[in-house]
C-alpha positions as CSV (number, residue, x, y, z in Angstrom):
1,X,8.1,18.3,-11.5
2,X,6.6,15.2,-12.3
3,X,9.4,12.7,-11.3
4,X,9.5,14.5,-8.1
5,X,6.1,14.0,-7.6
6,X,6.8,9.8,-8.4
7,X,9.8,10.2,-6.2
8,X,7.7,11.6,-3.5
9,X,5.1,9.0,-3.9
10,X,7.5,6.3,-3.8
11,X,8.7,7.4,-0.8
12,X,5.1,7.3,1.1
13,X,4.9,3.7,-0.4
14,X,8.3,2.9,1.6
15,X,6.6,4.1,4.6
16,X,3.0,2.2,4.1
17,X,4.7,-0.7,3.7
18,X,8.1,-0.8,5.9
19,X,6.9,1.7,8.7
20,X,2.8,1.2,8.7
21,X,2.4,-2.2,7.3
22,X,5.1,-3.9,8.7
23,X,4.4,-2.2,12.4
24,X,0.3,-2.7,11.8
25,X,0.4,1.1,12.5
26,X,-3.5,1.6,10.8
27,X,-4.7,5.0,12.4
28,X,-1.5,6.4,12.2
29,X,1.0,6.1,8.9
30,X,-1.7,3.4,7.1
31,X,-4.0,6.1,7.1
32,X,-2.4,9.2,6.2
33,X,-1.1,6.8,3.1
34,X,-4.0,7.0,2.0
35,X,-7.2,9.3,1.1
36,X,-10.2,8.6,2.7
37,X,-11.9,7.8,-0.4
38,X,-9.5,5.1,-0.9
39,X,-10.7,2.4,-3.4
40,X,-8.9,-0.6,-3.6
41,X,-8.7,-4.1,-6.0
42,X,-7.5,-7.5,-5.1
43,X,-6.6,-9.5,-7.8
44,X,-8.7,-7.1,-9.9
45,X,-11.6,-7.5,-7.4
46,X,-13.4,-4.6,-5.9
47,X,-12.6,-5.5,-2.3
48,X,-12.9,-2.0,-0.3
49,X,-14.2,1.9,-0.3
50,X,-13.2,4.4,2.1
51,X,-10.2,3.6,4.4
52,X,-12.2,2.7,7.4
53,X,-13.3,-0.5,5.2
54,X,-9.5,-0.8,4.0
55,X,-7.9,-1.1,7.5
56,X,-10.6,-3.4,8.4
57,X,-9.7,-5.8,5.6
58,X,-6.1,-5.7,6.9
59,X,-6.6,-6.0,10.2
60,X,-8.7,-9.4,9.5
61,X,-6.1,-10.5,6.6
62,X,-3.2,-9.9,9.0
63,X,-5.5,-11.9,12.0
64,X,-6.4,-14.7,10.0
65,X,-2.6,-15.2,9.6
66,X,-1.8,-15.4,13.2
67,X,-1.9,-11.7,14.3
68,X,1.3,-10.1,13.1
69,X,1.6,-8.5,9.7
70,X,4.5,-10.4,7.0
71,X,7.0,-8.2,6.7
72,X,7.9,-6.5,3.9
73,X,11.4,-6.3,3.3
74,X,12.5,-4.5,0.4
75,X,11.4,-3.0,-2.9
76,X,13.4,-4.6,-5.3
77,X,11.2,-2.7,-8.3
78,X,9.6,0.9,-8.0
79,X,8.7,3.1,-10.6
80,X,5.8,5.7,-11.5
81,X,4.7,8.0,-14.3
82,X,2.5,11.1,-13.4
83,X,0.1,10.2,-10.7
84,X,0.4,6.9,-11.0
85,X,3.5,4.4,-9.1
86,X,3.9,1.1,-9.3
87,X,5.7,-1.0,-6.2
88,X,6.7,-4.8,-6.0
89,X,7.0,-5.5,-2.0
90,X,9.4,-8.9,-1.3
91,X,8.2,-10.5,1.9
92,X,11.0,-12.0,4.0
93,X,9.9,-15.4,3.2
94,X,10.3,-14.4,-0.5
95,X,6.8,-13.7,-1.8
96,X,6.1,-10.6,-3.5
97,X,3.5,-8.7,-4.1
98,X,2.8,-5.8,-6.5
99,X,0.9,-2.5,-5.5
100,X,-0.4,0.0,-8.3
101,X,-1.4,2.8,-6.7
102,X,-2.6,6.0,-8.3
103,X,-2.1,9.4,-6.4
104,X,-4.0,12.1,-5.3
105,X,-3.0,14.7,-2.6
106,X,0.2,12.9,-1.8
107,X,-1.8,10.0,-0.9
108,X,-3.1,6.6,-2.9
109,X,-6.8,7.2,-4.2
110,X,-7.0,3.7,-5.9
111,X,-4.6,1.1,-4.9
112,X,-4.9,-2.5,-6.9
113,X,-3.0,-5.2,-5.3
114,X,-1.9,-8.4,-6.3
115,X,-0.1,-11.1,-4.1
């Protein structure tokens, strides 16, 4: 039951990152990733609560680098234990970033991100 459960949650992180990310799709698939309690790290800062806050941050991070997301293009690493996943995203100019995300729902309840 549990590696379905990882499987299943590695499979939402495929589609926050290739579907919602990638097509800046916030209210839709970027939201439903997540709960709406979502509490997310940067670099092991406190940076958001609630998702409102979290698609707000993206929408400015994704602005302030000329409007359209970077696209993630693969995840070359993915693996999870329990309720918790871990992700590395390659961008397709090859920089990666690494998503821990723990679970609750079927959605990410913390997410910690480090690019």
């Amino acid at each position: 039951m549990a590696d379905d459960a990882v499987a299943r949650h590695l499979e939402t992180m495929d589609e926050l990152d290739f579907r919602a990310w990638n097509g800046a799709d916030w209210h839709g698939s970027f939201a439903r990733c997540h709960t709406a309690d979502v509490v997310v790290e940067l670099h092991g800062q406190p940076r958001t609560h609630g998702i409102e806050e979290h698609i707000d941050a993206m929408k400015a991070l994704v602005e302030s680098a000329g409007g359209t997301p970077p696209q993630v293009t693969s995840h070359p690493i993915a693996f999870g234990s329990g309720d918790w996943t871990c992700v590395v995203g390659e961008f397709e100019d090859g920089r990666r970033m690494v998503t821990v995300a723990k679970w609750r729902d079927g959605a990410i309840a913390e997410e910690h991100i480090w690019l």
